[in-house]
VOPA-971207 format. One record per residue (C-alpha): x, y, z. Coordinates in steps of 0.2 Angstrom, whole numbers, padded with zeros to 4 digits, always signed. Each point is the difference from the previous one (the first is absolute). Last residue first. Layout:
<recs>
XYZ
...
</recs>
This chain:
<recs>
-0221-0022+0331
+0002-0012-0014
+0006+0017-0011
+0006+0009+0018
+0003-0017+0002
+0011-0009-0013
-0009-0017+0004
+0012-0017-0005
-0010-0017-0001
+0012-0014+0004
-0001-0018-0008
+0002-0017+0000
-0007-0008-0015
-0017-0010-0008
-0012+0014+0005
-0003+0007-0016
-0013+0016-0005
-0005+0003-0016
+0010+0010-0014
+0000+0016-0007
+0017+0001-0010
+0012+0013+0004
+0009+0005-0017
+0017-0006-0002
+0020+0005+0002
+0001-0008+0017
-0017-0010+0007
-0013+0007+0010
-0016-0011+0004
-0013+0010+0001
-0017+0000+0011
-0017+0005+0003
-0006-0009+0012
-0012+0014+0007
+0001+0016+0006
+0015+0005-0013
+0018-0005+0002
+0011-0016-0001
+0018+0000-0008
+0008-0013+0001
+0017-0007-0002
+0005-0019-0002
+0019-0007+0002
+0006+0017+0006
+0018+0006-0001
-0004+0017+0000
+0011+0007-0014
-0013-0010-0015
-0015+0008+0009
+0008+0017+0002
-0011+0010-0015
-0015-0009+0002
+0000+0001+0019
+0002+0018-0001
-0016+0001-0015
-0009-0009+0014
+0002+0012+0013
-0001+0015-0012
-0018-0007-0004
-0005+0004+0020
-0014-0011+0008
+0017-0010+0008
+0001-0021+0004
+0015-0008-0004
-0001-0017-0001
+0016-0009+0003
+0001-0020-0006
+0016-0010+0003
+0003+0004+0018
+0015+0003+0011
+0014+0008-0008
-0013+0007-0012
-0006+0010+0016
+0014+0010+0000
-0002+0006-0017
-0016+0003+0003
+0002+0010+0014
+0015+0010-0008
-0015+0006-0013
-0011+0006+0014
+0011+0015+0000
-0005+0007-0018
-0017+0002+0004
-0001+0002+0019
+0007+0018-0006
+0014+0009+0013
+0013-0013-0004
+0013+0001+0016
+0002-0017-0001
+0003-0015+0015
-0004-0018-0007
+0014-0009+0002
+0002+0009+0019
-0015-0012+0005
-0005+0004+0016
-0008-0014+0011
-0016+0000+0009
-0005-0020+0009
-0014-0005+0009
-0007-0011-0017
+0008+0011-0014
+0004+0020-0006
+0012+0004-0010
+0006+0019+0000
+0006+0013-0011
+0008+0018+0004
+0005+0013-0012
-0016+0007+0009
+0006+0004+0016
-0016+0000+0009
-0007-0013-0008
-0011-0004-0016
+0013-0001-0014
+0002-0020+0001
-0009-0014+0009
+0002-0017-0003
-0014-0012+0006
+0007-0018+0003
-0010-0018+0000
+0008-0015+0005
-0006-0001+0019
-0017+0006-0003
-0002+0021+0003
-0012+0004+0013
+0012+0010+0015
+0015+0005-0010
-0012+0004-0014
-0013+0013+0012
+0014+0007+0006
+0012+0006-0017
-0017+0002-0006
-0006+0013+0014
+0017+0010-0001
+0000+0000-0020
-0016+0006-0001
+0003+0012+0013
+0017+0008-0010
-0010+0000-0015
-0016+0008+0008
+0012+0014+0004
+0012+0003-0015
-0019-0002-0009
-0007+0016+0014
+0017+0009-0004
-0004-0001-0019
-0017+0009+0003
-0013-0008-0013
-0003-0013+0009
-0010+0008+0013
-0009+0012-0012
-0006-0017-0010
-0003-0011+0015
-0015+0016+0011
-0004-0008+0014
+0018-0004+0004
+0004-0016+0008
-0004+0002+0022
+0018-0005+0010
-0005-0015+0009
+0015-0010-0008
+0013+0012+0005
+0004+0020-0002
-0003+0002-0017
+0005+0017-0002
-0011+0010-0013
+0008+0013-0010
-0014+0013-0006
-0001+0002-0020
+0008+0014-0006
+0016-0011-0005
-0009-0003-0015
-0001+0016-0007
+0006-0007-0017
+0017+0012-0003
+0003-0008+0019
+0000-0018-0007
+0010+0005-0017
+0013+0007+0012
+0001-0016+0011
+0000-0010-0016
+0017+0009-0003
+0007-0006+0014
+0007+0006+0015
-0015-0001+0013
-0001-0020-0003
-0015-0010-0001
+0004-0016-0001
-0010-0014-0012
-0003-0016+0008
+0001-0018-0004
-0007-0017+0007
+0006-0016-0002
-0008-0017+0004
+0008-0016-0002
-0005-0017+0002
-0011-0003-0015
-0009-0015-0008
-0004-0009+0016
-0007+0017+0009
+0005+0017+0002
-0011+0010-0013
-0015+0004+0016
+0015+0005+0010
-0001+0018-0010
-0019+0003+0003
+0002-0005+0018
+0013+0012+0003
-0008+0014-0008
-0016+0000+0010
+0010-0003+0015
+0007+0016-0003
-0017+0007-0002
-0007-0007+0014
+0015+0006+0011
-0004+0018-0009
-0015+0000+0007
-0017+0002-0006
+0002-0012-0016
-0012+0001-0014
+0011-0005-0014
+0008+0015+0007
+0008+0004-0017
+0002-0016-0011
+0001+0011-0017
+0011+0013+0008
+0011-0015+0009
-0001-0009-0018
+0007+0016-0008
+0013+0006+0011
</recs>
């Protein structure tokens, strides 16, 4: 949940605007150099050991806020918002709504959103291209944490694309990508976070190195949201 905590409104009103926010922010890496664009969720289940660590915190006494459609008001107050897990399960499922709609109606011929964690049923997954929504059984998990899940996305993605950047502000991210590098059949793995370009190139059984930015490949850049988002 990081980025979205980090993001916030970003001065939005409505949720619409804040979706659209999102959208544009993701379709900005679609380009020459990449094609794909996935996005990860975390789910919030009751039964789970996180849900007990949640209610040991107090967070469920924030108020649950249903987001009724784009002209639904964001939260005055982000940090109390967010900090309910019914109100993430909720701006999940809208975020994944408004991008499943905004992609099927701006995405180029050639591009694809893929979508996984962020619905209703959240074992389920999504691709998302030019007036076209399709589920991708492949890609179904019952993994509650983004973290581990956006792991089949890359793997998946490396039957497609030589270079996968994957793009997390959490260190457990990148020691996961370290650890599974030489299972996931990836040509070139990244791992990019910080505010900036500050980036790693993962390879199995060594130490990220810092290295600048290449272009030179087809690509995808994979979010665990709920990290991403």
């Amino acid at each position: 949940m990081a980025a979205i905590e980090a993001v916030g409104t970003g001065s939005a009103t409505y949720f619409g605007d804040l979706a659209i926010l999102h959208y544009n922010m993701l379709k900005a890496h679609l380009g020459q150099h990449c094609i794909r664009v996935d996005v990860v969720f975390d789910q919030y289940k009751k039964m789970s050991i996180k849900e007990g660590e949640r209610e040991r915190r107090g967070q469920e006494s924030a108020v649950e806020v249903k987001i009724q459609g784009p002209a639904t008001p964001t939260p005055q107050q982000w940090k109390k918002f967010i900090a309910n897990p019914k109100n993430k399960s909720n701006l999940s499922a809208y975020l994944t709504k408004s991008l499943c709609e905004l992609g099927m109606s701006q995405l180029r011929p050639g591009q694809k959103m893929i979508l996984g964690g962020g619905c209703e049923d959240g074992q389920r997954a999504v691709m998302v291209t030019n007036n076209k929504l399709e589920d991708l059984e492949c890609l179904y998990s019952d993994h509650e944490e983004a973290d581990t899940r956006l792991l089949l996305h890359v793997q998946h993605a490396a039957r497609e694309c030589k270079r996968i950047v994957v793009h997390s502000p959490d260190t457990d991210v990148a020691v996961l990508c370290t650890s599974f590098c030489s299972e996931l059949d990836c040509d070139e793995l990244w791992f990019r976070t910080g505010v900036k370009d500050n980036q790693c190139k993962v390879y199995p059984n060594t130490q990220p190195e810092p290295l600048s930015w290449a272009t030179s490949m087809q690509s995808t850049t994979c979010f665990p949201c709920h990290n991403w988002l």
